[in-house]
PDB file of N, CA, C and O in Angstrom:
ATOM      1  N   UNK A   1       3.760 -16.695   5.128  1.00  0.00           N
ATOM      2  CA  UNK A   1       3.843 -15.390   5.763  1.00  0.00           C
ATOM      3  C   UNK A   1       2.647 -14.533   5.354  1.00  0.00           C
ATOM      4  O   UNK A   1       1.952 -14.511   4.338  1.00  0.00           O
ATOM      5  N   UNK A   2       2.644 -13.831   6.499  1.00  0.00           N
ATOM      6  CA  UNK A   2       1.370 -12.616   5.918  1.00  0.00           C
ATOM      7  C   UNK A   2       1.681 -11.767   5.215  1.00  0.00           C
ATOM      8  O   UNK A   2       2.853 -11.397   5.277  1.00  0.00           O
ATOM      9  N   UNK A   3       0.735 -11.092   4.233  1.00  0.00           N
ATOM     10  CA  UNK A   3       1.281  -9.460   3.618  1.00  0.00           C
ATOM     11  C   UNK A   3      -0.009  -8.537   4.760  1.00  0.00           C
ATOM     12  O   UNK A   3      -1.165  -8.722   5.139  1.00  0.00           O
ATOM     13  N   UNK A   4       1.196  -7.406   4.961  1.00  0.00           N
ATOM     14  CA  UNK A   4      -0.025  -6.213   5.263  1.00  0.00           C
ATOM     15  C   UNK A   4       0.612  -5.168   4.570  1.00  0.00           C
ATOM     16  O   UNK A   4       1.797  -4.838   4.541  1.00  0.00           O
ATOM     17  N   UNK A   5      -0.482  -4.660   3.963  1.00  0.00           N
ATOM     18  CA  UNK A   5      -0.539  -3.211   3.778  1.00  0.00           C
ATOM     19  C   UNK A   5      -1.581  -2.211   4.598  1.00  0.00           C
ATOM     20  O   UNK A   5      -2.718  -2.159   5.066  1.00  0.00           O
ATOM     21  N   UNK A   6      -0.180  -1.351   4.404  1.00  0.00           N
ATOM     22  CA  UNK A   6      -0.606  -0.160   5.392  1.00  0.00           C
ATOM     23  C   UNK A   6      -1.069   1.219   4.712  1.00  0.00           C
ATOM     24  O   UNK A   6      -0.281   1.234   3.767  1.00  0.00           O
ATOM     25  N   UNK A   7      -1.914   2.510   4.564  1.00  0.00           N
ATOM     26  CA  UNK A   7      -1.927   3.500   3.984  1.00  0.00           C
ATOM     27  C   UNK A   7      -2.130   4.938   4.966  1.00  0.00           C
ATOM     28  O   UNK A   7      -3.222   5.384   5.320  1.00  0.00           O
ATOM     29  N   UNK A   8      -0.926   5.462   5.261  1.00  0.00           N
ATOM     30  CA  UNK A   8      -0.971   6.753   5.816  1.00  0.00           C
ATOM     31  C   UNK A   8      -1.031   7.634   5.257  1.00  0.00           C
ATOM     32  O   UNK A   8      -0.387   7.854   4.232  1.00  0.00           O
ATOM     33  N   UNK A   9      -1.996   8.539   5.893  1.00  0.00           N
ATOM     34  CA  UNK A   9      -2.634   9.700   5.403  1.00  0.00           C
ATOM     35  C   UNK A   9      -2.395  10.853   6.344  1.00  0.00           C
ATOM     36  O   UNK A   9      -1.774  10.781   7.404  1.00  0.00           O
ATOM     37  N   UNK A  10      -2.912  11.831   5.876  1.00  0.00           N
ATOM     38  CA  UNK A  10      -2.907  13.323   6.832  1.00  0.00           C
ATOM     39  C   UNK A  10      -4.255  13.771   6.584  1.00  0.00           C
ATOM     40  O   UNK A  10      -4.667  14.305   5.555  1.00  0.00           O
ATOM     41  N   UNK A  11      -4.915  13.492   7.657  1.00  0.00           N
ATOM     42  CA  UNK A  11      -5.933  14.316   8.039  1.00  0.00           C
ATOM     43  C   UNK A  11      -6.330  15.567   7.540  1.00  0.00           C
ATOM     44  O   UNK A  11      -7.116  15.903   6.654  1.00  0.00           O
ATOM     45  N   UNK A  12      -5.650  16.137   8.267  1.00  0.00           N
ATOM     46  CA  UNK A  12      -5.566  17.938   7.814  1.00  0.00           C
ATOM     47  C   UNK A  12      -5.655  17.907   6.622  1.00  0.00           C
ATOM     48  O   UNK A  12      -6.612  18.585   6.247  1.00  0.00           O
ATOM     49  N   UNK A  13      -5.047  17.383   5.725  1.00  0.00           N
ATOM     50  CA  UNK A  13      -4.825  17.892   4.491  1.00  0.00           C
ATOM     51  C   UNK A  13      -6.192  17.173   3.785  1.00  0.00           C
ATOM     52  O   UNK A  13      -6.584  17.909   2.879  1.00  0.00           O
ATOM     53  N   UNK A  14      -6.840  16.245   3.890  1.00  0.00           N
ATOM     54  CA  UNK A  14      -8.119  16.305   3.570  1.00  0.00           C
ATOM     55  C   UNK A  14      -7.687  14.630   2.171  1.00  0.00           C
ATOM     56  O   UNK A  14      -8.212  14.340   1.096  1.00  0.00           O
ATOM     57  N   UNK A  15      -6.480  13.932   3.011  1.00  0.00           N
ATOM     58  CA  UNK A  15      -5.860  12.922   2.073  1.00  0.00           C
ATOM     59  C   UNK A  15      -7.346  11.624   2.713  1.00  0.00           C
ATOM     60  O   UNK A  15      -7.013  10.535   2.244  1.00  0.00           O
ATOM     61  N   UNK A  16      -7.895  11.549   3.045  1.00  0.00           N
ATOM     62  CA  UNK A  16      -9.043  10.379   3.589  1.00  0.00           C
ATOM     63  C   UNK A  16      -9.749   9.685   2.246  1.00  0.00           C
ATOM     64  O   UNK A  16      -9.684   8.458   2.164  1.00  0.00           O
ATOM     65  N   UNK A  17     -10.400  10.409   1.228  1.00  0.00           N
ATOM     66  CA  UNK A  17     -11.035  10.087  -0.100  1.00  0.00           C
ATOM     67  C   UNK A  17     -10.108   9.461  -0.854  1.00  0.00           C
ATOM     68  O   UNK A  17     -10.452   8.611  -1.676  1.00  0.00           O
ATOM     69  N   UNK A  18      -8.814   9.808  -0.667  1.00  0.00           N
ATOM     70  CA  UNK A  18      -7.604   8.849  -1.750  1.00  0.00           C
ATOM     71  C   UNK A  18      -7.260   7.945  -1.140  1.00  0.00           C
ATOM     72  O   UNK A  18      -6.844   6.997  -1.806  1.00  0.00           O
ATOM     73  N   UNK A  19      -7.265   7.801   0.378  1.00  0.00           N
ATOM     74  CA  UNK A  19      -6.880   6.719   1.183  1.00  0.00           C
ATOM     75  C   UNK A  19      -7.962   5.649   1.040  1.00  0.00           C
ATOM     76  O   UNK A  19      -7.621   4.544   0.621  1.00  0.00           O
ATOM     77  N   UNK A  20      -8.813   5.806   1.249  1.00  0.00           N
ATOM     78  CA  UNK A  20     -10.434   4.768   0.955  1.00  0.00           C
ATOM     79  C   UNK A  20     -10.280   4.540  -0.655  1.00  0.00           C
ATOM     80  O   UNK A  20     -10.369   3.385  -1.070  1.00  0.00           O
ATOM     81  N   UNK A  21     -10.152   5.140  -1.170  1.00  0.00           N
ATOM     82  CA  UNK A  21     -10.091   4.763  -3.027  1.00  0.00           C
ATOM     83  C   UNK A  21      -9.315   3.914  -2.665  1.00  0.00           C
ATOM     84  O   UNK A  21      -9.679   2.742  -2.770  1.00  0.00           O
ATOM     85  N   UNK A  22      -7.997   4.215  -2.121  1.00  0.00           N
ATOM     86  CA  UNK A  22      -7.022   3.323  -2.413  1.00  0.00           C
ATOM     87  C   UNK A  22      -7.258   2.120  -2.045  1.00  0.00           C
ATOM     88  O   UNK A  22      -7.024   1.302  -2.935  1.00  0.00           O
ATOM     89  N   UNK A  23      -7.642   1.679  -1.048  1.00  0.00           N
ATOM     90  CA  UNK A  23      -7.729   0.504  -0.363  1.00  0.00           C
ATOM     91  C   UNK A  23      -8.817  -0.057  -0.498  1.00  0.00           C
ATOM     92  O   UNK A  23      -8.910  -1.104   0.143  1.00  0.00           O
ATOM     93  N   UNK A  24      -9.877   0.292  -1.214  1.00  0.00           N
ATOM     94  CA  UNK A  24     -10.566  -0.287  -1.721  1.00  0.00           C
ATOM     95  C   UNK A  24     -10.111  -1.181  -3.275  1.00  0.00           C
ATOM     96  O   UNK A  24     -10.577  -2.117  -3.925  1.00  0.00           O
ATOM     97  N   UNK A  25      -9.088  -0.373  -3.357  1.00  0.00           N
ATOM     98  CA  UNK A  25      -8.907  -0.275  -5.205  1.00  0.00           C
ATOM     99  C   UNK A  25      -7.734  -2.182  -4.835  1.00  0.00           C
ATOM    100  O   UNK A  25      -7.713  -3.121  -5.631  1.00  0.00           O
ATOM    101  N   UNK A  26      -6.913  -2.141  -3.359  1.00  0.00           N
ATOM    102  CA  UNK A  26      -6.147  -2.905  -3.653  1.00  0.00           C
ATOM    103  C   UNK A  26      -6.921  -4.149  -2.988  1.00  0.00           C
ATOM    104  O   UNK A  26      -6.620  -5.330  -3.162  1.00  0.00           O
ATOM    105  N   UNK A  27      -8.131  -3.590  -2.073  1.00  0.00           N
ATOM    106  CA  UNK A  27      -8.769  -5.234  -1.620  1.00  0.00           C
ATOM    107  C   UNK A  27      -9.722  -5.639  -2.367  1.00  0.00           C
ATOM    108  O   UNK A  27     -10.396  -6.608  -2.014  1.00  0.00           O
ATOM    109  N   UNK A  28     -10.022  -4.827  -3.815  1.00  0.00           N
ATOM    110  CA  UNK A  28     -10.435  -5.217  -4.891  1.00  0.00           C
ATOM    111  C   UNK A  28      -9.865  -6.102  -6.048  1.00  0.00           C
ATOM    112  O   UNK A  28     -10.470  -6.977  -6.668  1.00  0.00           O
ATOM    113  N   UNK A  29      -8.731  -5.739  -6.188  1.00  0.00           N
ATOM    114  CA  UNK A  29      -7.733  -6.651  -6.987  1.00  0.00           C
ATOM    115  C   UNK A  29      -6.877  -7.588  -6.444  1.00  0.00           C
ATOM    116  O   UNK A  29      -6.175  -8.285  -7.178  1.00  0.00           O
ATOM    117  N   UNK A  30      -6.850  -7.708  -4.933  1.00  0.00           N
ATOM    118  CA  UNK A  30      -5.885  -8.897  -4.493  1.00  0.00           C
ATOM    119  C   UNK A  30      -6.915  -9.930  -3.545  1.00  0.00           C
ATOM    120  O   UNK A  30      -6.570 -11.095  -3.346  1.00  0.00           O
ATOM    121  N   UNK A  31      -8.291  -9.348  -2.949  1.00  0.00           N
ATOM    122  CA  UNK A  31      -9.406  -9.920  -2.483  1.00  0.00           C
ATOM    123  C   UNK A  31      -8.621 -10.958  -1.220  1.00  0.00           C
ATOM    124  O   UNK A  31      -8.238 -10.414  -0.185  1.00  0.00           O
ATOM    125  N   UNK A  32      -8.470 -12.176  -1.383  1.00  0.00           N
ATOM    126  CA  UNK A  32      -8.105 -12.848  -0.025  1.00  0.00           C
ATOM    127  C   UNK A  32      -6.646 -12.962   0.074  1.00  0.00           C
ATOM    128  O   UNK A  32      -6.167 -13.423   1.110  1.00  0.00           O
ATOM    129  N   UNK A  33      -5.786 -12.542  -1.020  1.00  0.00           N
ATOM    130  CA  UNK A  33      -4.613 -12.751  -1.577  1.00  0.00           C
ATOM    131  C   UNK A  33      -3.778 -12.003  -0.573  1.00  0.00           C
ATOM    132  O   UNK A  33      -2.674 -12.486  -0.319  1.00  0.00           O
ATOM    133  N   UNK A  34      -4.141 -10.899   0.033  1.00  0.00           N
ATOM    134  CA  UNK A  34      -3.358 -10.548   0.922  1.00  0.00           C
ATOM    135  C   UNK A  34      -4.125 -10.416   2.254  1.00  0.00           C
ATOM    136  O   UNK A  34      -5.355 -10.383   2.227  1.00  0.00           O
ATOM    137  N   UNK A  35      -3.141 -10.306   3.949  1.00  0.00           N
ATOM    138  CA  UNK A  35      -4.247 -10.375   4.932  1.00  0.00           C
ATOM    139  C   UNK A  35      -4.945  -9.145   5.566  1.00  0.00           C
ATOM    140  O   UNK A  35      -5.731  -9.199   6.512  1.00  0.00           O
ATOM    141  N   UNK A  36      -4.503  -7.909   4.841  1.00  0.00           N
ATOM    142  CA  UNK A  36      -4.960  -6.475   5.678  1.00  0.00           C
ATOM    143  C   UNK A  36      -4.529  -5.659   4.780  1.00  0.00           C
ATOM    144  O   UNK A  36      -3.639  -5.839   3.949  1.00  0.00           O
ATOM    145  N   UNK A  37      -5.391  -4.458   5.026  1.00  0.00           N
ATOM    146  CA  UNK A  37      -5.231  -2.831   4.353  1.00  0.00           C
ATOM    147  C   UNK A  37      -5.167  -2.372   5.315  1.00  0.00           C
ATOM    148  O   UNK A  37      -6.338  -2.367   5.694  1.00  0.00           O
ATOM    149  N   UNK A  38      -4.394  -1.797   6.305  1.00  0.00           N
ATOM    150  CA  UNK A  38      -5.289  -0.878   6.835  1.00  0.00           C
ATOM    151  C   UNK A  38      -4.767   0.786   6.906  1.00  0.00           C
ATOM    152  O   UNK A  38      -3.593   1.130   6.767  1.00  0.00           O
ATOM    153  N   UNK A  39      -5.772   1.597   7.122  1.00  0.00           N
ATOM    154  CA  UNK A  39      -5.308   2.979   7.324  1.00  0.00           C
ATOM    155  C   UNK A  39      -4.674   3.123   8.423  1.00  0.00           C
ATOM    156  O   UNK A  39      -4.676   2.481   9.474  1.00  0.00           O
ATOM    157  N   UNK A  40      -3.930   4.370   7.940  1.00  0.00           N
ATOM    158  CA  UNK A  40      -3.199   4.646   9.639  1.00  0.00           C
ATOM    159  C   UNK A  40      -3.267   6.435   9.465  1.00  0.00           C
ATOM    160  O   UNK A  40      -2.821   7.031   8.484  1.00  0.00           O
ATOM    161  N   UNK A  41      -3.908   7.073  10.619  1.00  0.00           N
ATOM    162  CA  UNK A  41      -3.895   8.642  10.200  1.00  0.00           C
ATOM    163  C   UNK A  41      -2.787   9.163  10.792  1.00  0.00           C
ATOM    164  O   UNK A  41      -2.237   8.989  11.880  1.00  0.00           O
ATOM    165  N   UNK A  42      -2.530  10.007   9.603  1.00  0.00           N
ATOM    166  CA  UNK A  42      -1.028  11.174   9.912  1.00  0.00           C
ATOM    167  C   UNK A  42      -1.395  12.544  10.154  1.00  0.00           C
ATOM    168  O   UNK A  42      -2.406  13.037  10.654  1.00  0.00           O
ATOM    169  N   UNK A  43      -0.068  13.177   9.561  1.00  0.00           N
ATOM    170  CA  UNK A  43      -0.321  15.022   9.408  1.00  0.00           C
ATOM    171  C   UNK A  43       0.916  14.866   8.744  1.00  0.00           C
ATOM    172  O   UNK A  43       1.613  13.916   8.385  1.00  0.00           O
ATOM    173  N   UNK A  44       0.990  16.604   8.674  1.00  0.00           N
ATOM    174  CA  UNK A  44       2.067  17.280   8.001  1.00  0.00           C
ATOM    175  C   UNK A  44       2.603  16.905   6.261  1.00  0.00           C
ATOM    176  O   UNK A  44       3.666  17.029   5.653  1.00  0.00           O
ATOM    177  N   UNK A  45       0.802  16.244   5.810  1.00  0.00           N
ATOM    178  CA  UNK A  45       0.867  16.401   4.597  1.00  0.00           C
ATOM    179  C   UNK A  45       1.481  14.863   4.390  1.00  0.00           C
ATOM    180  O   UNK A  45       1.440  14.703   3.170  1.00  0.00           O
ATOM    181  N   UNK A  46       1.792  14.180   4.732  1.00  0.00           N
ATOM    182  CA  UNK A  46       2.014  12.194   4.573  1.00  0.00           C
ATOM    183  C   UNK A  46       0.698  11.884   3.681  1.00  0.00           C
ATOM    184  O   UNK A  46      -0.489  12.202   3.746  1.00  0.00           O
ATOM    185  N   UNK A  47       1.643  10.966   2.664  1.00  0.00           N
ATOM    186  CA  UNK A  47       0.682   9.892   2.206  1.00  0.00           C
ATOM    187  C   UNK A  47       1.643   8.611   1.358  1.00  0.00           C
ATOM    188  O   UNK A  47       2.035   8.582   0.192  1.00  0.00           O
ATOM    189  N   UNK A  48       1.780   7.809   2.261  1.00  0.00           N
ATOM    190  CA  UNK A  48       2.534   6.708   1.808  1.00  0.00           C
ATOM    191  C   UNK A  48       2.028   5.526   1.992  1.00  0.00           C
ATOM    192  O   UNK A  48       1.024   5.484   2.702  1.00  0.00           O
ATOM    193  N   UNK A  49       2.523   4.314   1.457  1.00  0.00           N
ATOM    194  CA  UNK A  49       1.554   3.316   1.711  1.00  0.00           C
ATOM    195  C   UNK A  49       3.262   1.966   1.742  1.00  0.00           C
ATOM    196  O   UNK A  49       4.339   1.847   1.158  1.00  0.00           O
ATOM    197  N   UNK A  50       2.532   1.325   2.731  1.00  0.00           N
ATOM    198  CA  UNK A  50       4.039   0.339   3.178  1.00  0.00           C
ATOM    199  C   UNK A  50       3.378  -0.915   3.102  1.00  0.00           C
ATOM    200  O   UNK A  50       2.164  -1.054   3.253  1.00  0.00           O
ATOM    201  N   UNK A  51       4.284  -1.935   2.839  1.00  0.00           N
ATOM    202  CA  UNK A  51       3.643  -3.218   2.807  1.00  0.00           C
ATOM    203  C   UNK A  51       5.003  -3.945   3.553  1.00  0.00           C
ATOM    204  O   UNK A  51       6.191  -3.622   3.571  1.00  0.00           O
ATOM    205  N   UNK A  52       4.366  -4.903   4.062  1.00  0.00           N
ATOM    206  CA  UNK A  52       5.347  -5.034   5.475  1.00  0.00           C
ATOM    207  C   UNK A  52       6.218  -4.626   6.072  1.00  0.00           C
ATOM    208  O   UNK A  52       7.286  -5.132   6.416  1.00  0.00           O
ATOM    209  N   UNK A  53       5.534  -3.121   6.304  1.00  0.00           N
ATOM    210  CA  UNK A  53       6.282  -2.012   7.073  1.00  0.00           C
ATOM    211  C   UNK A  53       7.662  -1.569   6.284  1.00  0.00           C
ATOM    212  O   UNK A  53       8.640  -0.944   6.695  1.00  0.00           O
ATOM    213  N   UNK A  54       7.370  -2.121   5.028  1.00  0.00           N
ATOM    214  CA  UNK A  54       8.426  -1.170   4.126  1.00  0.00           C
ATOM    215  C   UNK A  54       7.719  -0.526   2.829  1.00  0.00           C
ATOM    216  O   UNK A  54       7.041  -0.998   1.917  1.00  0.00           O
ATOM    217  N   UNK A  55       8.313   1.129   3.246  1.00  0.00           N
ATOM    218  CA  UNK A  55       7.529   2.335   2.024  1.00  0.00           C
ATOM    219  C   UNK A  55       7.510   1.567   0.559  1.00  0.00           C
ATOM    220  O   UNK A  55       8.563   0.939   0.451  1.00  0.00           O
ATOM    221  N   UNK A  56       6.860   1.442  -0.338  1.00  0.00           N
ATOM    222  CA  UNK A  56       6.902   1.540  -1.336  1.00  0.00           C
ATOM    223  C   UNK A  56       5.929   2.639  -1.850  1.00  0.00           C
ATOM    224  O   UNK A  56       5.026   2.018  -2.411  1.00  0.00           O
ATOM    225  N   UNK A  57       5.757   3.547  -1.904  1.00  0.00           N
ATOM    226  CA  UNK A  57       4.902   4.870  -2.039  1.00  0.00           C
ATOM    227  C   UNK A  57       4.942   5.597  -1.325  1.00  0.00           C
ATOM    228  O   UNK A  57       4.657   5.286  -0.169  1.00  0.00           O
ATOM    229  N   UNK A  58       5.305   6.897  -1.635  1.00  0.00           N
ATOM    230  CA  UNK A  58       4.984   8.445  -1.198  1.00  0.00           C
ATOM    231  C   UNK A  58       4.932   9.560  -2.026  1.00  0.00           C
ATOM    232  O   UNK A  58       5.612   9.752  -3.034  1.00  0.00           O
ATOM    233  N   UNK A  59       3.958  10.389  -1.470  1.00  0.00           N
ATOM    234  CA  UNK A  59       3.261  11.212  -2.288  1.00  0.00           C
ATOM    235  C   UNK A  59       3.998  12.116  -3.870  1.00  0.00           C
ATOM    236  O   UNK A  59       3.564  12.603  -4.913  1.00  0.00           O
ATOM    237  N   UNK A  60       5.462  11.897  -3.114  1.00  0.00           N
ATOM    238  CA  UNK A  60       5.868  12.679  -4.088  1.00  0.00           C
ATOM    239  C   UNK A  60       6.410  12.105  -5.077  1.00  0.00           C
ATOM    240  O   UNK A  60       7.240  12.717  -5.750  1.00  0.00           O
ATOM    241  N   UNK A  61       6.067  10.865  -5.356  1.00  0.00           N
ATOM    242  CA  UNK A  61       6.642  10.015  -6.729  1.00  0.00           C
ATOM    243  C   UNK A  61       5.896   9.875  -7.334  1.00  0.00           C
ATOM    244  O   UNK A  61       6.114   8.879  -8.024  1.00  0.00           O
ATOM    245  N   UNK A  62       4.937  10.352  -7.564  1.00  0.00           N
ATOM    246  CA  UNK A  62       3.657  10.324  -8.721  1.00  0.00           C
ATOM    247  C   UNK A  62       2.746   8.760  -8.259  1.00  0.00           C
ATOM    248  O   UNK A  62       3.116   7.620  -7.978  1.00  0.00           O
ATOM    249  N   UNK A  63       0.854   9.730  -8.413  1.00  0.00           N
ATOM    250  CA  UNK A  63       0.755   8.620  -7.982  1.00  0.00           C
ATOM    251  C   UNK A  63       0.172   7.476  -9.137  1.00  0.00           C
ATOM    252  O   UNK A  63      -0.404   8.032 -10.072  1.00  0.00           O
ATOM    253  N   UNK A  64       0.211   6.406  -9.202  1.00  0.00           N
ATOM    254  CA  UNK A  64       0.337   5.470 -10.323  1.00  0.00           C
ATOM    255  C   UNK A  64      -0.511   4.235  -9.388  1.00  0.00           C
ATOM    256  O   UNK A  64       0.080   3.681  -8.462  1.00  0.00           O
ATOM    257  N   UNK A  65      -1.544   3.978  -9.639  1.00  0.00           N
ATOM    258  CA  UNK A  65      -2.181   2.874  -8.998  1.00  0.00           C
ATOM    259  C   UNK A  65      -2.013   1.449  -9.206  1.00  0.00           C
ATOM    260  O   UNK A  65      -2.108   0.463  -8.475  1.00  0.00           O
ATOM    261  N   UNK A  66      -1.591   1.742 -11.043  1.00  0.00           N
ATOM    262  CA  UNK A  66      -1.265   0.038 -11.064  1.00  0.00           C
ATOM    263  C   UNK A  66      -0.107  -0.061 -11.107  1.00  0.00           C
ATOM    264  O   UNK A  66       0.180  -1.083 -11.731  1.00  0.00           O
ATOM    265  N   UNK A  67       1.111   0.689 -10.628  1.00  0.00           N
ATOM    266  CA  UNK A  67       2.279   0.420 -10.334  1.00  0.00           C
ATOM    267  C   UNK A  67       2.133   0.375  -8.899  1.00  0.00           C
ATOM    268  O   UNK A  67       2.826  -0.545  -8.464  1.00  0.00           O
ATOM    269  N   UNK A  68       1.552   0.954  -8.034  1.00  0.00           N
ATOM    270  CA  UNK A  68       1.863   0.657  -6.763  1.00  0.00           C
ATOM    271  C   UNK A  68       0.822  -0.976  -6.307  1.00  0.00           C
ATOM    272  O   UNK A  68       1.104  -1.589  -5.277  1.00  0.00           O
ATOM    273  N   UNK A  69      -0.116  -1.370  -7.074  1.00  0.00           N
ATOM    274  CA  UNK A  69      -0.569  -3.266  -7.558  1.00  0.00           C
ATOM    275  C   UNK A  69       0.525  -3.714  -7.579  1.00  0.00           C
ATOM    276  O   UNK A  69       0.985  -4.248  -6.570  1.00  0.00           O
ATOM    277  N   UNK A  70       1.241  -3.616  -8.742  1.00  0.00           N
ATOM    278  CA  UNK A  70       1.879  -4.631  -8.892  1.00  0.00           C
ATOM    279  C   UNK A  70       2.853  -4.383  -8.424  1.00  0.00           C
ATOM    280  O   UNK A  70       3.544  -5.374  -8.660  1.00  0.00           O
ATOM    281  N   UNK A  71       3.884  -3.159  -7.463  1.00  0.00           N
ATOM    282  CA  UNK A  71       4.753  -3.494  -7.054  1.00  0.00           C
ATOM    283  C   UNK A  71       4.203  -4.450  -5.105  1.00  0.00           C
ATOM    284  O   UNK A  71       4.953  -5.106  -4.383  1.00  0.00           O
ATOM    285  N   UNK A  72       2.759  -4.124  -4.878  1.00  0.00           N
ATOM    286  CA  UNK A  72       2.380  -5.042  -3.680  1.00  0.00           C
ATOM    287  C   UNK A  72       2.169  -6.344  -4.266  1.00  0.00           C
ATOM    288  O   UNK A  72       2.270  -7.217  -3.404  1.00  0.00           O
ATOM    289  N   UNK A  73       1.848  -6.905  -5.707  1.00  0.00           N
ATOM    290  CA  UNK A  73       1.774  -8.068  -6.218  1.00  0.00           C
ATOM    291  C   UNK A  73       3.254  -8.855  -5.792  1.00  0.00           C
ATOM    292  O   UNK A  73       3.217  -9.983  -5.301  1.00  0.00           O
ATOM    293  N   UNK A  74       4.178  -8.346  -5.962  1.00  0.00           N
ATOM    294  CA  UNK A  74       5.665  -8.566  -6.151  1.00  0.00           C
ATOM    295  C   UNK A  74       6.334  -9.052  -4.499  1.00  0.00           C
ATOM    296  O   UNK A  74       7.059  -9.936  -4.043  1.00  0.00           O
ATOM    297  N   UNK A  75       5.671  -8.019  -4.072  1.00  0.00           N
ATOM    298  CA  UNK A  75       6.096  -8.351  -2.343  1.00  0.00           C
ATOM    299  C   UNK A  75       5.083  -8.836  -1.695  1.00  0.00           C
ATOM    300  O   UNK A  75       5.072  -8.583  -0.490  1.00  0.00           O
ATOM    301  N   UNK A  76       4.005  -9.613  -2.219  1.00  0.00           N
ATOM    302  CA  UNK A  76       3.517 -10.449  -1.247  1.00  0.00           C
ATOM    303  C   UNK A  76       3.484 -11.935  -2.337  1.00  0.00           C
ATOM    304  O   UNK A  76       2.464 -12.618  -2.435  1.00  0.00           O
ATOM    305  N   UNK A  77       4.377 -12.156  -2.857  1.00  0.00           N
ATOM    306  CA  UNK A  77       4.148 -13.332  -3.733  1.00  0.00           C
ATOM    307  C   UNK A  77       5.606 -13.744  -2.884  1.00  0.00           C
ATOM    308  O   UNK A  77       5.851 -14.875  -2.466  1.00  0.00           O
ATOM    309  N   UNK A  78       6.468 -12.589  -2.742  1.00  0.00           N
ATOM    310  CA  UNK A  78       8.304 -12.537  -2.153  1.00  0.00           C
ATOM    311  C   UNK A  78       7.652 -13.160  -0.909  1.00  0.00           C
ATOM    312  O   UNK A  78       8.494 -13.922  -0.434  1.00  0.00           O
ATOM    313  N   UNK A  79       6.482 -13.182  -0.132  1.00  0.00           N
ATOM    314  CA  UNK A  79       6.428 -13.011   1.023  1.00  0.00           C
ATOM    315  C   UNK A  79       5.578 -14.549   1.252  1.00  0.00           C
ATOM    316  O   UNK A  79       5.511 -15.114   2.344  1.00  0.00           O
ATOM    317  N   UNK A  80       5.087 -14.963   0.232  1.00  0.00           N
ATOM    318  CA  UNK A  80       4.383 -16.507   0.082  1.00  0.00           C
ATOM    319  C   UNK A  80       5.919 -17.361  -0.150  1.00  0.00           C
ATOM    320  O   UNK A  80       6.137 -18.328   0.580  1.00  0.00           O
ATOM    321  N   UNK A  81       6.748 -17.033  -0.987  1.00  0.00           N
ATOM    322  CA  UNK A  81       7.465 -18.032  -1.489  1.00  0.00           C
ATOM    323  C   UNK A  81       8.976 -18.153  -0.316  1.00  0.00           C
ATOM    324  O   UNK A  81       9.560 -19.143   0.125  1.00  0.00           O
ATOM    325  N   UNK A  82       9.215 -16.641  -0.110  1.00  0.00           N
ATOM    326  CA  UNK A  82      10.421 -16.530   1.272  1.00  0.00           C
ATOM    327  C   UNK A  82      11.435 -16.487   0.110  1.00  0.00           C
ATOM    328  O   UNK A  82      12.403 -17.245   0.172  1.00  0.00           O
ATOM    329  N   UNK A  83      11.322 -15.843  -0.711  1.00  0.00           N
ATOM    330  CA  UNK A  83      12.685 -15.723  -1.983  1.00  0.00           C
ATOM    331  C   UNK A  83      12.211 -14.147  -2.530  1.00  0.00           C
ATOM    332  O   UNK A  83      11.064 -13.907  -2.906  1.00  0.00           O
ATOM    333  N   UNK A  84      13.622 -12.856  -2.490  1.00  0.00           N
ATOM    334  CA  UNK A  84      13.318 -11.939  -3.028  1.00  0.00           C
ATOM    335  C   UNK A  84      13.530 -11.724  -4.863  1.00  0.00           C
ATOM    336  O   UNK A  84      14.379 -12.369  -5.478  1.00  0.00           O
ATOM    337  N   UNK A  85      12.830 -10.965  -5.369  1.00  0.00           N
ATOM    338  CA  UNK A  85      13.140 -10.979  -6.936  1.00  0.00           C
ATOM    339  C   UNK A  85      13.909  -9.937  -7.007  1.00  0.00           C
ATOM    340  O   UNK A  85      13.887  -8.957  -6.263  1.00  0.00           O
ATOM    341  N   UNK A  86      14.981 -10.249  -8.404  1.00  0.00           N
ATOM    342  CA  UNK A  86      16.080  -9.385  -8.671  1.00  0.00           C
ATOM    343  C   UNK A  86      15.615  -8.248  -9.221  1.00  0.00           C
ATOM    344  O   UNK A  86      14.661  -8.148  -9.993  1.00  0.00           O
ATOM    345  N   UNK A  87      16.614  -7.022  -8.626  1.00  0.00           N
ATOM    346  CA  UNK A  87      15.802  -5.718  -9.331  1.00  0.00           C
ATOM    347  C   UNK A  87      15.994  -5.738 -10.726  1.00  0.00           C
ATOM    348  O   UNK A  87      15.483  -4.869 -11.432  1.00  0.00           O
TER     349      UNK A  87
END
């Protein structure tokens, strides 16, 4: 199976520089390991990031870069093997 990650942003609010960090930061550490980053532009202040179209990040849970790694490490390894890990 494929992994994608996704990173929505809001425009307006001037979220574009954390969105590019970001996705640089995760096709830096997972390189061919997963098949896509891509941005997606919002508003009304959004910034979440989904990996096969399910949230694991939004703005208001603090943001933590190598927790939001390794929780995409977690769901695209779930997503190579077709078995979920226990919480």
């Amino acid at each position: 199976m494929s992994t994608i990650v996704e990173i929505e942003y809001c425009v307006p609010c001037g979220h574009l520089n954390r969105a590019i960090d970001t996705q640089r930061e995760i096709l830096e550490h997972f390189g061919r390991d997963i098949d896509e980053v891509r941005l997606k532009t919002g508003h009304g202040g959004v910034f979440t990031i989904r990996v096969d179209g399910e949230e694991i990040y939004e703005k208001t849970m603090g943001y933590d870069l190598d927790e939001i790694i390794a929780d995409i490490e977690q769901r695209a390894r779930e997503s190579r093997t077709g078995h979920k890990s226990a919480p």
